[in-house]
Backbone as a chain_set.jsonl record, in Angstrom:
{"seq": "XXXXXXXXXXXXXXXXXXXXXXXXXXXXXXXXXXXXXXXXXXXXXXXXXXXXXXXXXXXXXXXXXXXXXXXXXXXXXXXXXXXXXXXXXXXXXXXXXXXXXXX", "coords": {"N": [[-52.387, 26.813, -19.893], [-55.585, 25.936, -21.38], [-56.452, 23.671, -23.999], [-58.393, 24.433, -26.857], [-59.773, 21.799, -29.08], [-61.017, 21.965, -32.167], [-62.568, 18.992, -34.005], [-62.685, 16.3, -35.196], [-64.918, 13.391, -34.39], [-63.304, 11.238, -35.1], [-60.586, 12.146, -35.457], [-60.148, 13.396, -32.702], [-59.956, 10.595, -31.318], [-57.242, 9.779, -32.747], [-55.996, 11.346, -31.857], [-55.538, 11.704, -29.567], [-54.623, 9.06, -28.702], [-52.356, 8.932, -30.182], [-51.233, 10.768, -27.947], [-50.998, 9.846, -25.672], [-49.759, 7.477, -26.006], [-47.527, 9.125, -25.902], [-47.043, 9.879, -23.143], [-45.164, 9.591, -20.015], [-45.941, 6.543, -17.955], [-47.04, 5.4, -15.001], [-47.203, 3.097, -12.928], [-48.43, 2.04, -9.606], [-47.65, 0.248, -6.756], [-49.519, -1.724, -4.247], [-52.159, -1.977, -2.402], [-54.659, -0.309, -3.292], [-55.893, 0.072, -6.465], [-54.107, 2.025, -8.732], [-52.589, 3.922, -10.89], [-50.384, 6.515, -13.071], [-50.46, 9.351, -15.537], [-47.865, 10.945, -17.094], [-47.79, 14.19, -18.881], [-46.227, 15.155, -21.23], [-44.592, 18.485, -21.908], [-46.634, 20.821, -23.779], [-48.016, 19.185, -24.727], [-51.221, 17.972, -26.377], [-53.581, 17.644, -24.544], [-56.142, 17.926, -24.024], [-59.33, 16.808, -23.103], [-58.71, 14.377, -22.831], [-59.028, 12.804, -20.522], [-61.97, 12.356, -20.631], [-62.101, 11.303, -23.033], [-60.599, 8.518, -22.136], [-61.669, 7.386, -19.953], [-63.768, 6.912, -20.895], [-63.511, 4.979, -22.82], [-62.168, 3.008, -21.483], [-64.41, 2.121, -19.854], [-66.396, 1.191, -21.696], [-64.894, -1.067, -22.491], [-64.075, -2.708, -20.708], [-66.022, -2.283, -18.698], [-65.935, -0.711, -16.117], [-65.812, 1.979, -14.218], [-63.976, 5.06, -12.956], [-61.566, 6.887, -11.061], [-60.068, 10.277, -10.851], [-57.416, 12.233, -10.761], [-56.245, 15.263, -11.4], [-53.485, 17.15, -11.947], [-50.648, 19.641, -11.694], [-47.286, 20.127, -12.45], [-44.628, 22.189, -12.803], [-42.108, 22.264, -12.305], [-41.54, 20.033, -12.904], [-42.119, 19.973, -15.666], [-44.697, 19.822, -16.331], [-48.212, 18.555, -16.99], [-50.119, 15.981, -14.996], [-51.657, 13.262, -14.505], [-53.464, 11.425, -12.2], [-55.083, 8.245, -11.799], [-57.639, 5.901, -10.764], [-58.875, 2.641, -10.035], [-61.497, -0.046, -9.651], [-59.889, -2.552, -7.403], [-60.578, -5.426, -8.491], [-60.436, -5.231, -10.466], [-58.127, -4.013, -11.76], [-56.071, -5.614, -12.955], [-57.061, -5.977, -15.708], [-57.522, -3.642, -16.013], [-55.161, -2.602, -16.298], [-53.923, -3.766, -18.114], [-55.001, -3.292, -20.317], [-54.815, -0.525, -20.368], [-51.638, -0.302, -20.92], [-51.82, -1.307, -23.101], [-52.816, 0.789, -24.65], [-50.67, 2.558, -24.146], [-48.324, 1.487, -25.408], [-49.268, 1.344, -27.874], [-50.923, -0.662, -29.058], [-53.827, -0.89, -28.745]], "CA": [[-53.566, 27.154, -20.651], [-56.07, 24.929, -21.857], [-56.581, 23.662, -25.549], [-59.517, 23.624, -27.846], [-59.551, 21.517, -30.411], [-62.205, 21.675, -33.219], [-61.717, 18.153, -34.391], [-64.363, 15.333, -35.584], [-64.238, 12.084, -33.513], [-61.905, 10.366, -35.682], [-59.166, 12.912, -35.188], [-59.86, 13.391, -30.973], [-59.279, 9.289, -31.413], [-56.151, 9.435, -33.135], [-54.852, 12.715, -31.689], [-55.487, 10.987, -28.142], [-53.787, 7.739, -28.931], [-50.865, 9.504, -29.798], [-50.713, 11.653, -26.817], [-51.158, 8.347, -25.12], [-48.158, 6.623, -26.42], [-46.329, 10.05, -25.498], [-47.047, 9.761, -21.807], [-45.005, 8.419, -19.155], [-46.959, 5.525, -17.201], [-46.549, 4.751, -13.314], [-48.435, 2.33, -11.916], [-48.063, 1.808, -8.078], [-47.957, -0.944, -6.076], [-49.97, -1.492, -3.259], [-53.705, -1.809, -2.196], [-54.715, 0.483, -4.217], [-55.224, 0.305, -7.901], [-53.44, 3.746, -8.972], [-51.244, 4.737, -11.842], [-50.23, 8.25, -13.151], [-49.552, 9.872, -16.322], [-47.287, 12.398, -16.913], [-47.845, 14.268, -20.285], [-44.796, 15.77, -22.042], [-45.104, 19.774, -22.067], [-47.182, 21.021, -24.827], [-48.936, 17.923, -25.856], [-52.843, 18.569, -26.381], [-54.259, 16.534, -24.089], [-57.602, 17.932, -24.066], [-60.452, 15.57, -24.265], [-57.585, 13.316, -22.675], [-59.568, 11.974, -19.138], [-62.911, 11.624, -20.844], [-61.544, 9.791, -23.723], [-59.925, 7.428, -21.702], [-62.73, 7.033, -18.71], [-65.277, 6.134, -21.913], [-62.667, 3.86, -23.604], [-62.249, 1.667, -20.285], [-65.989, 1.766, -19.484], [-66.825, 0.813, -22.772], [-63.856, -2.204, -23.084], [-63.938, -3.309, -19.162], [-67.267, -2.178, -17.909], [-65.324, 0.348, -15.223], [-65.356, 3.571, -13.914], [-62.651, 5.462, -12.225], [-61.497, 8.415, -10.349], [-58.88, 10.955, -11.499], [-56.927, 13.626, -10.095], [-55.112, 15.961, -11.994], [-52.733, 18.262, -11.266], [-49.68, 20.271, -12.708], [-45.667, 20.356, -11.746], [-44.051, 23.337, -13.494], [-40.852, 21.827, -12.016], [-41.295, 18.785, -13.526], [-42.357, 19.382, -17.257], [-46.617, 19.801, -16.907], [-49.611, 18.232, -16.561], [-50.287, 14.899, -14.46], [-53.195, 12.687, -13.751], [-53.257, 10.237, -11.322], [-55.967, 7.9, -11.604], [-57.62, 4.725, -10.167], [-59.989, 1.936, -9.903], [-61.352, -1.017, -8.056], [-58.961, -3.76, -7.301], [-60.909, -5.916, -8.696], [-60.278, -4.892, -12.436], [-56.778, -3.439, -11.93], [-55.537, -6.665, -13.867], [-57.945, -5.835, -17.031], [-57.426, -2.013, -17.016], [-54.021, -1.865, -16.349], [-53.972, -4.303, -18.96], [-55.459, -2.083, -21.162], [-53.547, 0.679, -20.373], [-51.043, -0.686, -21.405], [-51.719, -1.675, -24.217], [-53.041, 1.481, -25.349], [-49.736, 3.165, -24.284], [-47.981, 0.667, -26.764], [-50.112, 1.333, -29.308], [-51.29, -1.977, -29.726], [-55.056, -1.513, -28.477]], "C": [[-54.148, 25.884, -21.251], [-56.773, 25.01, -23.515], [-57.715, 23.597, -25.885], [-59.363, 23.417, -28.685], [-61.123, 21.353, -30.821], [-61.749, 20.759, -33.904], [-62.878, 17.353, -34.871], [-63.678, 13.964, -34.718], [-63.288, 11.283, -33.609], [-60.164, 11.534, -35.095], [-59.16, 12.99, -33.539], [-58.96, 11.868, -30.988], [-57.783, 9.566, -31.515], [-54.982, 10.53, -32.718], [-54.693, 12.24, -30.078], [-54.556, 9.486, -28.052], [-52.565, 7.758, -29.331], [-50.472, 10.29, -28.666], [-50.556, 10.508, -25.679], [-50.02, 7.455, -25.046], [-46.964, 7.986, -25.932], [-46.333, 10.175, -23.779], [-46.006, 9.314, -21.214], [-45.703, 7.817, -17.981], [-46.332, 5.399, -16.116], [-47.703, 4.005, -12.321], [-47.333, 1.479, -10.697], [-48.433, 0.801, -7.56], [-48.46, -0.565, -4.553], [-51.557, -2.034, -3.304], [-54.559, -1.602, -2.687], [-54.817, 0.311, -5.626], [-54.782, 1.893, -8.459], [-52.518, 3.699, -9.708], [-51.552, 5.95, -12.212], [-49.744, 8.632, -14.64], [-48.735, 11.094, -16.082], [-46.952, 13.137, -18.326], [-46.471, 15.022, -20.729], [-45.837, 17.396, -22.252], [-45.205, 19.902, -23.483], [-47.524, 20.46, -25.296], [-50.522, 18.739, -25.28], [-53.464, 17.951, -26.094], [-56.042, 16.667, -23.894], [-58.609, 16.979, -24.319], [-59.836, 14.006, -23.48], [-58.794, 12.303, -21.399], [-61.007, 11.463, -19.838], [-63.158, 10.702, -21.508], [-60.97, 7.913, -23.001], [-60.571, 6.88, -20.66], [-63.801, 6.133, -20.056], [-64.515, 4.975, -22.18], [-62.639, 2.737, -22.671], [-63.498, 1.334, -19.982], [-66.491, 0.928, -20.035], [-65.924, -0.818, -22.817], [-64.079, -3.378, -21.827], [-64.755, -3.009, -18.617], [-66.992, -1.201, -16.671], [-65.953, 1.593, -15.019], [-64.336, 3.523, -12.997], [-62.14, 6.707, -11.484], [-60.216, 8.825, -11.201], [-58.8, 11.92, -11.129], [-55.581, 14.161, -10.723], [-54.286, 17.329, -11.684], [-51.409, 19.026, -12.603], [-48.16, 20.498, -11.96], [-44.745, 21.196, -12.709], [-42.785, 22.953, -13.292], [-39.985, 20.837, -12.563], [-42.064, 18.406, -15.197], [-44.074, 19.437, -16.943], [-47.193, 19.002, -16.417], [-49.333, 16.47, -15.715], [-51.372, 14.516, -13.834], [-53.092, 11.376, -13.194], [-54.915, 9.325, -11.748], [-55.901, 6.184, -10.967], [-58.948, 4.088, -10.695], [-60.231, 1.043, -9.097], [-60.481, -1.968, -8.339], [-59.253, -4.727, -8.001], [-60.998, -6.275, -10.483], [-58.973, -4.682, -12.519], [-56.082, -4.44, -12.729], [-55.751, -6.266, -15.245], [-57.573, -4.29, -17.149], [-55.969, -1.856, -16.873], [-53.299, -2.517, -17.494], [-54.252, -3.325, -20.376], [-54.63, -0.926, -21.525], [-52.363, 0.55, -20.951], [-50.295, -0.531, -22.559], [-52.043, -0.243, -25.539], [-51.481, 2.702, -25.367], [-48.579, 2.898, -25.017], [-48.223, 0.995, -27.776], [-50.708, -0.187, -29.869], [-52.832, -2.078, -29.166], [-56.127, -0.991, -29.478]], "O": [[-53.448, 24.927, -21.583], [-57.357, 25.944, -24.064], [-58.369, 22.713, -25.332], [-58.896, 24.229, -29.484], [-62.072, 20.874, -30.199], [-60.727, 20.996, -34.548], [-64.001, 17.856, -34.898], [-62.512, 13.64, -34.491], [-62.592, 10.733, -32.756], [-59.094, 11.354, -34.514], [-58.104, 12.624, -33.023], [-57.749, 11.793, -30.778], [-57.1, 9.59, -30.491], [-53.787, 10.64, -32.991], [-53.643, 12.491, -29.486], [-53.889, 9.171, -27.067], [-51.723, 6.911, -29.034], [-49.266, 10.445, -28.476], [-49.711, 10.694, -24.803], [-49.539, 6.863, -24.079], [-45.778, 7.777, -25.675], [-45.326, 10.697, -23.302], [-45.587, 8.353, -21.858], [-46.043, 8.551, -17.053], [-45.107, 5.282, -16.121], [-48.556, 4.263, -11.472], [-46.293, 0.821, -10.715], [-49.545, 0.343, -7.822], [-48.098, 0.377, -3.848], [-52.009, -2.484, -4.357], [-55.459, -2.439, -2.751], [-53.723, 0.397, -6.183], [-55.622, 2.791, -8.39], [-51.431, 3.403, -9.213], [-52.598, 6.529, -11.919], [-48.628, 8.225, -14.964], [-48.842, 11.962, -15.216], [-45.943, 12.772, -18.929], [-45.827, 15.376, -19.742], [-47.023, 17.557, -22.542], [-44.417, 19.441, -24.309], [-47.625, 20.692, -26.501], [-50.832, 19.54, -24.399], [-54.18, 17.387, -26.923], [-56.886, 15.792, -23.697], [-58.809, 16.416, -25.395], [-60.354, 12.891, -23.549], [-59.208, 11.175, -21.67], [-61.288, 10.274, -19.688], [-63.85, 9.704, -21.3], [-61.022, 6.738, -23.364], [-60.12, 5.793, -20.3], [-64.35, 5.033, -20.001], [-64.934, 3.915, -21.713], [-63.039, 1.622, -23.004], [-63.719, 0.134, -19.824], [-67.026, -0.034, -19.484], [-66.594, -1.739, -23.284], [-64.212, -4.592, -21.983], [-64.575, -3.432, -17.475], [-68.049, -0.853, -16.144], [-66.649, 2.101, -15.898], [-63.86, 2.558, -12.399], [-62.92, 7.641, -11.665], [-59.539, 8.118, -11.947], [-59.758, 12.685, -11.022], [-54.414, 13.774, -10.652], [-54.726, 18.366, -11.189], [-51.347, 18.938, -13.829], [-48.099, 21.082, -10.877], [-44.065, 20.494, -13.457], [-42.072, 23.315, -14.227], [-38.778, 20.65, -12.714], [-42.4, 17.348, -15.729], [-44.636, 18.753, -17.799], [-46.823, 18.574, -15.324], [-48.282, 15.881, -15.968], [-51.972, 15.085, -12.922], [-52.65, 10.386, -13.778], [-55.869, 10.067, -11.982], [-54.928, 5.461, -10.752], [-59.804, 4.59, -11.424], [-59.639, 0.941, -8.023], [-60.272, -2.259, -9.517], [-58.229, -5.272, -8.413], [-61.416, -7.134, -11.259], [-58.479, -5.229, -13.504], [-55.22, -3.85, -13.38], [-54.778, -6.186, -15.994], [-57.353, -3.766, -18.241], [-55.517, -0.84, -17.403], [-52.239, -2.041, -17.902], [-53.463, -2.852, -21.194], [-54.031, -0.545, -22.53], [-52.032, 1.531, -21.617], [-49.212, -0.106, -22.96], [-51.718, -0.196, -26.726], [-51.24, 3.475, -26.295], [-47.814, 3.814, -25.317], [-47.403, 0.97, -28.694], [-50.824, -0.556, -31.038], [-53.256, -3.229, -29.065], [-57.283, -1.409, -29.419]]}, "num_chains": 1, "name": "protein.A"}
C-alpha cells in the first residue's frame, strides 16, 4: 500500500533523508551507470523518486530513469535507477553522500 503524507516541505526533506540513510545502496559495475535501493519494509518512502530526481537535477544538472519494483521475498520496495555515464562520478558521488548523511 501506498503512503500519504500531509507534510510541509521541510518535513518531506527530512523525512526523505532519513529514509535515505535507511536504504541499502548497490551500485553496479559496468557500462551502465545503475545503482538500486532497497528500502527497509515499512519505511515511507513516498515522495522518495521525485525528491531525489529534483535533488540531483538541481545539484548536478541530471536527469535519470527509474524502475521500481517490489520483492515480498526479500523485505519490499526497490528502485533501480540510472544515468548517463558521463555524470555517474558526480551523482554517485552524491548519492552517496546523501546516504551518509553528509549532503
Amino acid at each position: 500500500m501506498v503512503s500519504i503524507s500531509n507534510e510541509k516541505p521541510h518535513e518531506t526533506e527530512t523525512r526523505l533523508r532519513g529514509v535515505i540513510q535507511d536504504t541499502k545502496l548497490k551500485i553496479y559495475s559496468g557500462p551502465f551507470a545503475i545503482w538500486r535501493f532497497h528500502f527497509p519494509q515499512g519505511a515511507d518512502n513516498s515522495g522518495f523518486v521525485g525528491w531525489l530526481a529534483t535533488h540531483l537535477k538541481t545539484r548536478i544538472g541530471t536527469g535519470v530513469f527509474v524502475i521500481c519494483g517490489q520483492n515480498s521475498n526479500d523485505g519490499g520496495i526497490f528502485d533501480y535507477w540510472g544515468c548517463p555515464w558521463e555524470l555517474r562520478d558526480s551523482v554517485l558521488s552524491e548519492v552517496r553522500a546523501l546516504v551518509a548523511g553528509n549532503a
